[in-house]
C-alpha positions as CSV (number, residue, x, y, z in Angstrom):
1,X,-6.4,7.1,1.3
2,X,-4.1,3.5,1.4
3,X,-1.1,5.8,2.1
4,X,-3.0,8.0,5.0
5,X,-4.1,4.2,6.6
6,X,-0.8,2.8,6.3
7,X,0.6,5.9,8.0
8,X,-1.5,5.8,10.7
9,X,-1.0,2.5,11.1
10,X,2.7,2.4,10.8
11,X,2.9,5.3,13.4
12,X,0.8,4.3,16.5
13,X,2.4,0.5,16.0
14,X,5.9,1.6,15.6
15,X,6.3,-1.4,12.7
16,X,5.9,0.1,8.9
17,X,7.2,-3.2,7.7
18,X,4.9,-5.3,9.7
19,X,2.4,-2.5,8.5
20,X,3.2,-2.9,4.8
21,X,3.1,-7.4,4.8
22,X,-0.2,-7.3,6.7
23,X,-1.8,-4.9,4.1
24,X,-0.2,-6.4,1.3
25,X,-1.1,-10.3,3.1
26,X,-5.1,-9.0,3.5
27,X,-4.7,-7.8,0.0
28,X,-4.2,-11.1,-1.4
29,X,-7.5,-12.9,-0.6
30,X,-9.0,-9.4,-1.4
31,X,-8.1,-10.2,-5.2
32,X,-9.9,-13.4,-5.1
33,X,-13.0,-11.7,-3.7
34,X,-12.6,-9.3,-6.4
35,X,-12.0,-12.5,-9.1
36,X,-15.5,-14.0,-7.6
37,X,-17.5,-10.4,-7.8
38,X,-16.6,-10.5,-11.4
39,X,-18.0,-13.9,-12.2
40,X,-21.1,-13.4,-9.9
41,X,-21.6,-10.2,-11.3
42,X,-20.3,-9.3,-14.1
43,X,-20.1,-5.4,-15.3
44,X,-21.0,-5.0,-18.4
45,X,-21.5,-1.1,-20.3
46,X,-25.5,-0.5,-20.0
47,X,-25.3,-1.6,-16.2
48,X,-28.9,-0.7,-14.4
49,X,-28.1,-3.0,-11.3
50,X,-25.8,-2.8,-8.6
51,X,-22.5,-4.4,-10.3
52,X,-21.2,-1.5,-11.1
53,X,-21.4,-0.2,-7.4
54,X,-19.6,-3.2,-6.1
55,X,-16.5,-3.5,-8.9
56,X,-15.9,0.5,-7.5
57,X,-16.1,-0.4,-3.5
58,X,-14.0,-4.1,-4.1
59,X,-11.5,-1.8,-6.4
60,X,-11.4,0.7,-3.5
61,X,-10.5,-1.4,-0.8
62,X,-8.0,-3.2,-3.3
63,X,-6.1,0.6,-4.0
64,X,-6.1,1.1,-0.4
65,X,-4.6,-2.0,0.9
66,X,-2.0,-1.9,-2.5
67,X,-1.8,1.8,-2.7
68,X,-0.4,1.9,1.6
69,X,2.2,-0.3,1.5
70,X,3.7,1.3,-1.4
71,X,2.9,4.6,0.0
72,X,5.3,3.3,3.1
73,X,8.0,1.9,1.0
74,X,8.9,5.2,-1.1
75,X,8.7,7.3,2.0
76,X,8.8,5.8,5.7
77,X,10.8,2.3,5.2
78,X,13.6,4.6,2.5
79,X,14.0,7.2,5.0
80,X,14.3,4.5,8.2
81,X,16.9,2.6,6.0
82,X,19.0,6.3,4.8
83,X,19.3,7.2,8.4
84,X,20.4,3.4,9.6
85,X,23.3,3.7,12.0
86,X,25.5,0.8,10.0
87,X,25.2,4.1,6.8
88,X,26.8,6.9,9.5
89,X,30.4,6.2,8.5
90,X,29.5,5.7,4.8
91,X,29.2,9.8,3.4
92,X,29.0,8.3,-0.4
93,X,25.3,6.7,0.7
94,X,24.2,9.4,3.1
95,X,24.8,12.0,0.3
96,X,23.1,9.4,-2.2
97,X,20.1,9.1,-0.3
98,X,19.8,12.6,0.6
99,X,19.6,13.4,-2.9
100,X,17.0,10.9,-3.3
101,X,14.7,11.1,-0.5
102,X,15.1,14.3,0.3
């Protein structure tokens, strides 16, 4: 799912880079939200309340905003930077990264 949204977003802003630091910059608070959950409400084995339903949903949102930009990096930002116009007179890295990417 965090490489589907960071797809969509990359493509209808025309930025995957700006793309991947603002999922990876939301990310960052998300892991102290995620640090506070599990002192407020800690998940233990036999868990009858709703802890373990929020550990899932806070790890969820986590893999998606982690999980996108990385998505972007292997794919979108590689293939952008293979095809760069300063690579065109370099045939050593074009055949590299075709061999890579592609």
């Amino acid at each position: 799912m965090g490489g589907i949204t960071a797809g969509l977003l990359a493509d209808y802003s025309g930025r995957p880079a700006s793309t991947c630091a603002g999922m990876l910059v939301v990310a960052i608070p998300m892991l102290f939200v995620y640090q506070q959950a599990g002192r407020q409400c800690p998940l233990v084995w036999n868990d009858k309340g709703g802890c373990y339903s929020v550990h899932v949903g806070l790890l969820m949102i986590l893999g998606l905003l982690v999980n996108g930009p990385y998505a972007l990096i292997t794919t979108a930002v590689s293939a952008d930077l293979g095809t760069h116009s300063c690579l065109q007179v370099r045939n050593l890295l074009n055949t590299s990264y075709y061999l890579v990417v592609k």
